[in-house]
N, C-alpha and C positions, 0 to 999 in steps of 0.2 A: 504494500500500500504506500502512495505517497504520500511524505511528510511534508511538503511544501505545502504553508496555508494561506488562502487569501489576507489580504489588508485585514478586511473584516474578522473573519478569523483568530489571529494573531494578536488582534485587538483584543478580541473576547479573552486569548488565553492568559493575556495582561492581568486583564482585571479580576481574576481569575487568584494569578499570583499575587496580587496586588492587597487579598483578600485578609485581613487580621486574622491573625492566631484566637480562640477561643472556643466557646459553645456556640456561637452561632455562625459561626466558619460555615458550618453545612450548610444549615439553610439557606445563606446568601450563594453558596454558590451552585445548590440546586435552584433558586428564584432565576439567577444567570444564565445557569443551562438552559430552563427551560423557555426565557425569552430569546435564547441566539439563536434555539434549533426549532423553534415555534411550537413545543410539544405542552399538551395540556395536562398533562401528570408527569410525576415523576419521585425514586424512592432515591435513598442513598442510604447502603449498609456499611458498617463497619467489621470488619473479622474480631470479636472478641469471645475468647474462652472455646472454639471451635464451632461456635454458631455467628449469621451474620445477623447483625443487632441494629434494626433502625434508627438511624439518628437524625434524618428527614424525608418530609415528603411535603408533598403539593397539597393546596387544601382541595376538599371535597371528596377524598378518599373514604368509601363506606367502612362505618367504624367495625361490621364483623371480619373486613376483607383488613382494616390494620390492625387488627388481632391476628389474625392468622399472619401479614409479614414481618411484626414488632422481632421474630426470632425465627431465622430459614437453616434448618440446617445446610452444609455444604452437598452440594447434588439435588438439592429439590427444589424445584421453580425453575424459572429463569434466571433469576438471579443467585442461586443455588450451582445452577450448572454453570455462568460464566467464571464464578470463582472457581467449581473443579476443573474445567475445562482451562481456564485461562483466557480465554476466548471470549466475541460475542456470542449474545446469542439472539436471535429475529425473532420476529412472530411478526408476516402484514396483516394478520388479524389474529388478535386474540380470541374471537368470539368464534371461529370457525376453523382453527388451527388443529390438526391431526400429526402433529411430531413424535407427542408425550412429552415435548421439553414445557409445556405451557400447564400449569395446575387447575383443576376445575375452578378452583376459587376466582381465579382470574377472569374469569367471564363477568363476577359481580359487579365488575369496576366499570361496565359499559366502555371500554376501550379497545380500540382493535392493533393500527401498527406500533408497534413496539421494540425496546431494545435494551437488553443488559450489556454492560461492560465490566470487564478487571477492573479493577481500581491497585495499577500495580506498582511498587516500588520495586526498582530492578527487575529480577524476577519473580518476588516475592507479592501475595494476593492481602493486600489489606480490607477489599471493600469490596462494592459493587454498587456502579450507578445504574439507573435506568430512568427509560422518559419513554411516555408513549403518546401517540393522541387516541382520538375520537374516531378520527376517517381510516382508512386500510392505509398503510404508506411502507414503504420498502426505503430501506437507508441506504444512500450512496454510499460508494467506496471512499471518498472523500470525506463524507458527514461521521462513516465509522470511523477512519481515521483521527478525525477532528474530537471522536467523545472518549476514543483510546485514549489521545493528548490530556483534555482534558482530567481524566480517571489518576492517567502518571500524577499531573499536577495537586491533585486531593489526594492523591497516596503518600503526598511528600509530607 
């Protein structure tokens, strides 16, 4: 994949870095992500104790579907598998997706295209972000690029 990133781009991953140290580090830069890449949800996990532990998401997430992601273990969901994997992982709809990489739960959220990423420091898995919307959508090789980048950047 290429790592050359637009103007725009590059800007985002600024602000990004540019981001204070603390408790609301996530949040602001899942709010970030999800205005660069126009998506209307989005989680962000942390690896703590061999479970990945939410430490934000977007509002209007249904409160039994963020019970079920407050704790994923590794391999389950999407954002389960991109941490074993290493890897992304898709879904251009959630609502209609036959992989088994997608959990039934995931239909509650009325979301369809979707995407998890590492959140990696070297090669080591700290996290997992994700962002999805509403309509079906497929990520470019570029835009995955761009949320890999971003993932490095929150794994730091």
């Amino acid at each position: 994949m290429s790592t050359a990133h637009s103007p725009a781009d590059a800007a985002f991953l600024e602000r990004l870095r540019a981001l204070p140290a603390g408790p609301a580090r996530d949040d602001a830069a899942l709010a970030l992500t999800l205005a660069h890449f126009r998506a209307e949800s989005g989680t962000l996990h942390r690896l703590a104790g061999g479970l990945l532990e939410l430490r934000a998401h977007s509002a209007g997430m249904p409160p039994p579907v963020l019970e079920i992601i407050r704790r994923i273990p590794i391999g389950k969901g999407m954002a389960g598998l991109a941490v074993e994997r290493k890897a992304p992982v898709t879904a251009c709809n959630l609502q209609t997706d036959t992989s088994g990489d997608v959990r039934p739960g995931a239909k509650a959220t009325g979301l369809q295209g979707s995407i998890v990423v590492p959140m990696l420091r070297a090669a080591e898995v700290v996290g997992a972000l994700g962002i999805a919307n509403r309509a079906e959508r497929i990520f470019s090789e570029p835009e995955v690029a761009l949320l890999l980048a971003t993932g490095r950047i929150l794994a730091e």
